[in-house]
matplotlib code that plots the C-alpha trace (Angstrom):
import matplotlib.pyplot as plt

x = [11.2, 10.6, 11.2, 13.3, 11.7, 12.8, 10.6, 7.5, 5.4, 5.6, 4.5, 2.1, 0.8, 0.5, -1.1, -3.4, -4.6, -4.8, -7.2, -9.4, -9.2, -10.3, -13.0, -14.2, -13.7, -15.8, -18.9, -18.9, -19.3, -21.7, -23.8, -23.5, -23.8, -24.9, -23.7, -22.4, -21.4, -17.7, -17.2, -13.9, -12.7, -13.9, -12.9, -9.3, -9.1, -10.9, -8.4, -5.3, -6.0, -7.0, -3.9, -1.5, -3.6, -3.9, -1.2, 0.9, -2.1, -2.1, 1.7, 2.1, -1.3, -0.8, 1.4, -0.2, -3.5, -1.4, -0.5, -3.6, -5.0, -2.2, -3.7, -7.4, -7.3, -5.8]
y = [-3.6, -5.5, -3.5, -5.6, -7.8, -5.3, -3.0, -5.4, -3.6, 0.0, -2.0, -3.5, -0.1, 1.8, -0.5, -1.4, 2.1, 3.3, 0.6, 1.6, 5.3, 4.8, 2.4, 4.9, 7.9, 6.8, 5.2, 8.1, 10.8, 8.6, 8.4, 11.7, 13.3, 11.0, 10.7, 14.3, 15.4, 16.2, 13.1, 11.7, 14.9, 15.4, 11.7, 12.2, 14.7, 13.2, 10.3, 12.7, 14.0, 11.3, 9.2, 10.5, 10.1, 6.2, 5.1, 6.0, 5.2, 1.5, 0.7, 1.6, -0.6, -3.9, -4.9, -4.5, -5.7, -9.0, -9.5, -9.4, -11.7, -14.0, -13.8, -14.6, -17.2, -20.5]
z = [-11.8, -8.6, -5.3, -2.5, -0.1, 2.9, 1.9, 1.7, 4.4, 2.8, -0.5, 1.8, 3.4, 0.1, -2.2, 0.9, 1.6, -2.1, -2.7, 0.7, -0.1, -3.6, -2.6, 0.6, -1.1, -4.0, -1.6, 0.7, -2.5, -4.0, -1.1, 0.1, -3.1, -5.6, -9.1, -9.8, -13.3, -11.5, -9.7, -11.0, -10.2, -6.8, -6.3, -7.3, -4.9, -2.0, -2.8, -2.6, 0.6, 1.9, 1.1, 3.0, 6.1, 5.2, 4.1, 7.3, 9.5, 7.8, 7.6, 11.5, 12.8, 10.1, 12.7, 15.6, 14.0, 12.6, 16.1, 18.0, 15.0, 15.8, 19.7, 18.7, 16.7, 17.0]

ax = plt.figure().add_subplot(projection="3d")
ax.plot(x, y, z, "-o")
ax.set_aspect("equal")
plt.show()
């Protein structure tokens, strides 16, 4: 199933932000408190809560970030 092209920037933001809050969640528990016997678990739900802070935080500044990219380079 392929999702319309209109919605390309929600695609955008949520595969974009799952990826960063599975990749930060999992570096930040690791480092804070290593290698725990219930890490996926606590990683799943660092990754759940964290999500839905991401995912709108990402799909509202891609633009803006785009932009200024578009501003600084030539």
């Amino acid at each position: 199933m392929r999702v319309p092209a209109r919605f390309a920037p929600l695609v955008f933001g949520a595969l974009l932000s799952a990826v960063m809050v599975c990749i930060v969640s999992a570096f930040v528990l690791l480092t804070t408190q290593g290698l725990q016997p219930d890490f996926p678990a606590q990683w799943l739900k660092s990754c759940a809560l964290t999500w839905p802070v991401a995912f709108p935080t990402v799909t509202v500044l891609a633009p803006l970030v785009r932009r200024a990219v578009g501003r600084l380079t030539a």
